[in-house]
C-alpha positions in Angstrom: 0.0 0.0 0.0 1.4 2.9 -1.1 1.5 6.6 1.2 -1.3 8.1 -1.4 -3.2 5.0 -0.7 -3.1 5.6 3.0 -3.9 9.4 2.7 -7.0 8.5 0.6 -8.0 5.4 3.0 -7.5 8.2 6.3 -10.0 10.9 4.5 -12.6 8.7 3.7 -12.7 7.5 7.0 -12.6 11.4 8.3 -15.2 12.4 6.4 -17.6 8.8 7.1 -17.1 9.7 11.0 -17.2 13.6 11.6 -19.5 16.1 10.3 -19.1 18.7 7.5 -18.1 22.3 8.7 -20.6 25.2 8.1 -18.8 27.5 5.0 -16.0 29.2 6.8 -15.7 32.9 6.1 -11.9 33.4 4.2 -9.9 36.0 6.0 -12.1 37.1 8.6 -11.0 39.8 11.1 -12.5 40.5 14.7 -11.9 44.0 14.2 -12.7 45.4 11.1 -10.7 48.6 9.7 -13.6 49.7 7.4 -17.1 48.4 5.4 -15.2 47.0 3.0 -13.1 44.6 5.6 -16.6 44.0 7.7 -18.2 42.9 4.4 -15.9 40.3 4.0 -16.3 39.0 7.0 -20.3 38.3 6.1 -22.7 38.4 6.3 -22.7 41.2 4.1 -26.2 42.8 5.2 -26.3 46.9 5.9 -26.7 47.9 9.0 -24.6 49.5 12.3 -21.4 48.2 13.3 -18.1 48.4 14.9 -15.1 49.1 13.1 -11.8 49.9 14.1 -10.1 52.6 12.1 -6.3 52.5 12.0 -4.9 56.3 12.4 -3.6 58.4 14.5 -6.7 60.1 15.5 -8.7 57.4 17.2 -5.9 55.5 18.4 -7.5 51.6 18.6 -10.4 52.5 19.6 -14.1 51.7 17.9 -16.3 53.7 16.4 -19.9 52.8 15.4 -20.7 53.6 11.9 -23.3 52.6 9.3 -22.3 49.9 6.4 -23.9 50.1 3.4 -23.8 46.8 1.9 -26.1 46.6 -0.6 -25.4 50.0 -3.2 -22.3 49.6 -5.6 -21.1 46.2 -4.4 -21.2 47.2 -1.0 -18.6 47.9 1.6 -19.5 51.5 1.7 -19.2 53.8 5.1 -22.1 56.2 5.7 -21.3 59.1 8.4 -22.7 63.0 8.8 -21.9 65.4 10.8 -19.1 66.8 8.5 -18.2 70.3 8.8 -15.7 71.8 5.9 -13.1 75.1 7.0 -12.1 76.5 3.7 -10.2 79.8 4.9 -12.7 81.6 6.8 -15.7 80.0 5.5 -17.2 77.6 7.4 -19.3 74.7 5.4 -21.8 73.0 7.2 -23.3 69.8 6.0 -27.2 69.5 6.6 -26.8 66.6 8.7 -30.5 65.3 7.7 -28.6 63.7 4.7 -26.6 61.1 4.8 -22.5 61.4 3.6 -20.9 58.9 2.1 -17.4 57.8 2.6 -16.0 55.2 0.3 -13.5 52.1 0.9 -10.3 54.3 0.7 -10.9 56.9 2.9 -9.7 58.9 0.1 -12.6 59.9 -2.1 -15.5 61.5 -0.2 -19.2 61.7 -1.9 -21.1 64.7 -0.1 -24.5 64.5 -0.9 -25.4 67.8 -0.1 -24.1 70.9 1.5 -24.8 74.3 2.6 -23.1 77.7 3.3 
């Protein structure tokens, strides 16, 4: 009996005695960075939850945020309160519409704003 043989003759016998898994989520994280990374880790539905941004400003800890997992593929983090200084203008952001920042913390969508 070759080792092939014996590798084939142990798996069969795995899978005759123990139980199949439930699908196991690829590269899950218990603390998500963004949307995107929480939308990985399934189940991909939108709602609130807890993500852990990596910067300087909040320093490890977690901020609540609303994941939009449904428009564009998903992965998308909605916040509001926003306020824009542009020399000695202040832009305020009617916070009874929602802002959208995308996956890269890079490119903001503002719905809406007003002087």
């Amino acid at each position: 009996m070759s080792y092939l043989d014996v590798a084939e003759d142990m798996i069969a016998k795995a899978k005759a005695h123990y139980p199949i898994c439930p699908e196991v989520i690829q590269n899950s994280t218990s603390k998500p960075v963004d949307c995107e990374e929480a939308l990985r880790n399934g189940p991909g539905k939108s709602g609130v939850y807890t993500i852990w941004p990596r910067n300087r400003m909040t320093e490890d800890r977690s901020l609540e945020v609303y994941c939009d997992m449904d428009t564009d593929g998903g992965g998308w983090t909605v916040r509001h309160n926003f306020s824009l200084f542009q020399h000695d203008n202040v832009y305020r952001l009617d916070l009874s519409v929602n802002y959208v920042m995308r996956k890269s913390y890079k490119t903001f969508c503002f719905a809406d704003y007003r002087t």
